[in-house]
C-alpha positions as a LaTeX table, in Angstrom:
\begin{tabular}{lrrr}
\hline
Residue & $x$ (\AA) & $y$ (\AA) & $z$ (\AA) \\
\hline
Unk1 & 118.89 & 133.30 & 108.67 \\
Unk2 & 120.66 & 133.84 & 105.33 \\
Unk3 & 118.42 & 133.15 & 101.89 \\
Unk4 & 119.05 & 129.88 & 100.30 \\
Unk5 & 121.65 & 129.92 & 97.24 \\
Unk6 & 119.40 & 129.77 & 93.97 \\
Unk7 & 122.79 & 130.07 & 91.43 \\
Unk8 & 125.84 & 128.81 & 91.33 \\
Unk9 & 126.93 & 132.93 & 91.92 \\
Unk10 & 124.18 & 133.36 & 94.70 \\
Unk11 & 125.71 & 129.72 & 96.16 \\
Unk12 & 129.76 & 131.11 & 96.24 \\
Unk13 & 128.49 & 134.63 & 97.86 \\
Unk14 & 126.33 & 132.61 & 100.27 \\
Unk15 & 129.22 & 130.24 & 101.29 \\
Unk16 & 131.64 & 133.04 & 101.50 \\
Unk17 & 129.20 & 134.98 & 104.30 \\
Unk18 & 128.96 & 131.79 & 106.14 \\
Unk19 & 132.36 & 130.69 & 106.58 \\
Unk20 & 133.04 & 127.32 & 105.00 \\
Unk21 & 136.39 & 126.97 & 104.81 \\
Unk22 & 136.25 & 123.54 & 106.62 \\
Unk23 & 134.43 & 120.51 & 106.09 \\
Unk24 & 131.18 & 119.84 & 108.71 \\
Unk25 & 132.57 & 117.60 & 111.46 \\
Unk26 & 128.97 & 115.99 & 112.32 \\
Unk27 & 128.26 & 113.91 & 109.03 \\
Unk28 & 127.10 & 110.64 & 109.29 \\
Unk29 & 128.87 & 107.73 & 109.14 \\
Unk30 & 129.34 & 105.04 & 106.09 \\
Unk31 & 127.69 & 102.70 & 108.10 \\
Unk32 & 124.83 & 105.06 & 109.78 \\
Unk33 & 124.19 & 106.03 & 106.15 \\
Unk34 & 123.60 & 102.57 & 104.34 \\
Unk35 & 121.52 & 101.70 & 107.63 \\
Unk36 & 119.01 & 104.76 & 107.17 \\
Unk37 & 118.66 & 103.46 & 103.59 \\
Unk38 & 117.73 & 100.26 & 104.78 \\
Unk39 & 115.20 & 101.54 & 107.61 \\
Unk40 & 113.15 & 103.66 & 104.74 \\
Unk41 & 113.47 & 100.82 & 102.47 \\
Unk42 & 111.74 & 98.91 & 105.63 \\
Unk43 & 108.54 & 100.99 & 105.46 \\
Unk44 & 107.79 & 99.66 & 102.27 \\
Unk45 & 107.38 & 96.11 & 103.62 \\
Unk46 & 103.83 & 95.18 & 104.37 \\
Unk47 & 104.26 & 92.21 & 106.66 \\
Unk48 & 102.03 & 93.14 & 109.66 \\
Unk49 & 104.56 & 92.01 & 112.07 \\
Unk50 & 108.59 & 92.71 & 111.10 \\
Unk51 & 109.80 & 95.65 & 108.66 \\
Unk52 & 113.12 & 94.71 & 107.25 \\
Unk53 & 115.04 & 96.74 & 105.03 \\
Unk54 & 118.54 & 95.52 & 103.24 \\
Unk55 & 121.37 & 98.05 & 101.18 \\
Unk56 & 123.76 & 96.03 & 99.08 \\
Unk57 & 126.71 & 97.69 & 98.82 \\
Unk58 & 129.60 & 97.60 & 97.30 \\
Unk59 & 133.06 & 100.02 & 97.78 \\
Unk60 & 130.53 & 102.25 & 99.49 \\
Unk61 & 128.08 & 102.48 & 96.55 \\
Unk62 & 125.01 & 100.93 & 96.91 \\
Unk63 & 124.13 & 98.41 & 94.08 \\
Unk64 & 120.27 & 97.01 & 95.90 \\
Unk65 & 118.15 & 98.31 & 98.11 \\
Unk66 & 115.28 & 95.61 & 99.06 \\
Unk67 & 112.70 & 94.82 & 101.69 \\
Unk68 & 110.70 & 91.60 & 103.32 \\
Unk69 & 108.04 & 91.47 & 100.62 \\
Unk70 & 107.21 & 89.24 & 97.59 \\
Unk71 & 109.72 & 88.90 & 95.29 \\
Unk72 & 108.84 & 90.52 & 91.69 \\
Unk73 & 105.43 & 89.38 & 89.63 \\
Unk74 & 104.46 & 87.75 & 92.70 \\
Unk75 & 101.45 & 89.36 & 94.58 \\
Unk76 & 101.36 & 90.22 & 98.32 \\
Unk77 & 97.73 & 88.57 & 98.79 \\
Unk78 & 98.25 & 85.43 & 96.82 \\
Unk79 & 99.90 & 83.60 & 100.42 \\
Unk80 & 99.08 & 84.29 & 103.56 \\
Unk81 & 101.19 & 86.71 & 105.94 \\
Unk82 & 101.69 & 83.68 & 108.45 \\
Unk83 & 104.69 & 82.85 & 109.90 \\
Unk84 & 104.12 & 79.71 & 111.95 \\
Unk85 & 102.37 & 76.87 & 109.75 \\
Unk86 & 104.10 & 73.77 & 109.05 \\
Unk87 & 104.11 & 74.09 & 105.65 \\
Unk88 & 106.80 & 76.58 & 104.42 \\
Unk89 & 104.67 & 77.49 & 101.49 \\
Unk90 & 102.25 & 78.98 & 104.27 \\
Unk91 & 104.51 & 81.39 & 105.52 \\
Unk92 & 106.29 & 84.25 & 103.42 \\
Unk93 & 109.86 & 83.86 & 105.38 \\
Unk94 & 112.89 & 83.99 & 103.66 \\
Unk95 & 116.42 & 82.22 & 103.72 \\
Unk96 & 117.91 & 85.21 & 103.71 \\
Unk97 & 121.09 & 84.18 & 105.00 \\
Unk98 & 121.25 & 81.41 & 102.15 \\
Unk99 & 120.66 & 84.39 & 99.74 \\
Unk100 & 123.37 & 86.62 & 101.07 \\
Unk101 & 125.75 & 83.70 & 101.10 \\
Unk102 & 125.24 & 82.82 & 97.33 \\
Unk103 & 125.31 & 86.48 & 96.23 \\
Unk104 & 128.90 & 86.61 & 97.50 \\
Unk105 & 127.96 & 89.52 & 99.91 \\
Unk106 & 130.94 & 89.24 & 103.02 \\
Unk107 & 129.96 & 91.29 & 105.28 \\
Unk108 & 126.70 & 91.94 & 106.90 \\
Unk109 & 125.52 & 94.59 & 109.78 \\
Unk110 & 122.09 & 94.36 & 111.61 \\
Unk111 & 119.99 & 96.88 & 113.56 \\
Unk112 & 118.87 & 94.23 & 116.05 \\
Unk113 & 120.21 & 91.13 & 117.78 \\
Unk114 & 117.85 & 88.01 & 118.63 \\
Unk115 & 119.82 & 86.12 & 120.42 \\
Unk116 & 116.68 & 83.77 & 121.14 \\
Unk117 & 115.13 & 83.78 & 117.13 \\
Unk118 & 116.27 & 80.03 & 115.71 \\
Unk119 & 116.55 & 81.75 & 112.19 \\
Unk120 & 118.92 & 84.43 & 113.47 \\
Unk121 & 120.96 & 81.64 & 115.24 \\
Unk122 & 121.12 & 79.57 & 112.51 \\
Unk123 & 122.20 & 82.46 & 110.26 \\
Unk124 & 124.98 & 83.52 & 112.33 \\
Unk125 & 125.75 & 79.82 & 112.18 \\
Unk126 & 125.96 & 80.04 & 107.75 \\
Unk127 & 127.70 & 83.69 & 108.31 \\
Unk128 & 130.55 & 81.48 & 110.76 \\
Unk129 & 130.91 & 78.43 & 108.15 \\
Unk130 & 131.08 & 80.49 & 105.33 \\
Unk131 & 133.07 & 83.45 & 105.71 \\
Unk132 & 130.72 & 86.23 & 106.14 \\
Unk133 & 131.79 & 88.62 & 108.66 \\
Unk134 & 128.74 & 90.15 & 110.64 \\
Unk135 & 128.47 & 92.68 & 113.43 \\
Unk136 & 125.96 & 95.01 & 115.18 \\
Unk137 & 125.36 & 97.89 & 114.54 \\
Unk138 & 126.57 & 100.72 & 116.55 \\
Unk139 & 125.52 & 104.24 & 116.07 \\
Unk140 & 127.17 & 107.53 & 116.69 \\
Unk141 & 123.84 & 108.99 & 116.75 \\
Unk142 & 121.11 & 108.44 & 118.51 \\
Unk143 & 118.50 & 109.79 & 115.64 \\
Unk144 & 118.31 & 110.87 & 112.44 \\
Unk145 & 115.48 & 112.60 & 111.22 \\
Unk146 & 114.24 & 113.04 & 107.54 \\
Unk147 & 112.17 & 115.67 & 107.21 \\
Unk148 & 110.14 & 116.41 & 103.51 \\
Unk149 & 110.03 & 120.24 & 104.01 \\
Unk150 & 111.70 & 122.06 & 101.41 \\
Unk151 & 113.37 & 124.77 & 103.70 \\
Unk152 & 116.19 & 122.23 & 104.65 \\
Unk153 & 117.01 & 121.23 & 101.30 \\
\hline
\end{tabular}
């Protein structure tokens, strides 16, 4: 395998030997890239039970990145990680639907259905009512792998 280009001169010779006169024709897709984003932004949540991850985007630049967690100056041990007690202020489950609604965000595309989940049913419900379009998501590859190793870079 060729050396890695270290210079912009080293980068034109390198690109030259290799034969780039055409774009690479297995890129990911807009929509397999925001979803990535939003699967590493998952693995920041700290719920026990469901990692979500979100990518706001805009004209196909992201503008947020978030995940289920408290919201800022709030602390992750100051309410419990419950999900089923009567009183809402027991559980840390959002409206996210509500959220995405008021933010003026129209369309929305999720990794998983649940076609059983009350929450998801009632936010398809919002989505309907209000205008936001929403979809599944549907790959074009079957896994994407990010690896920290400086030899790929």
């Amino acid at each position: 395998m060729a050396p890695e280009p270290t210079s912009p001169e080293m980068d034109l010779a390198f690109r030259s030997r290799t034969n780039v006169s055409s774009k690479r024709s297995d890129y990911i897709s807009w929509d397999e890239y925001f979803m990535s984003v939003a699967l590493l932004a998952s693995q920041r949540s700290k719920d026990p039970v469901t990692q979500v991850g979100a990518a706001i985007v805009t004209d196909k630049v992201i503008v947020g990145v978030g995940y289920n967690g408290m919201p800022r100056g709030c602390d992750d041990d100051d309410m419990p990680w419950g999900k089923t007690a009567e009183d809402p202020l027991e559980n840390k489950i959002c409206a996210c639907a509500k959220y995405i609604i008021q933010a003026g965000i129209n369309r929305v595309v999720y990794l998983k259905d649940k076609p059983n989940n009350k929450e998801m049913i009632a936010a398809k419900l919002m989505f309907e009512k209000s205008g936001v379009q929403y979809s599944q998501f549907a790959p074009t590859k079957r896994k994407l792998v990010l690896d920290f190793g400086l030899s790929s870079v």
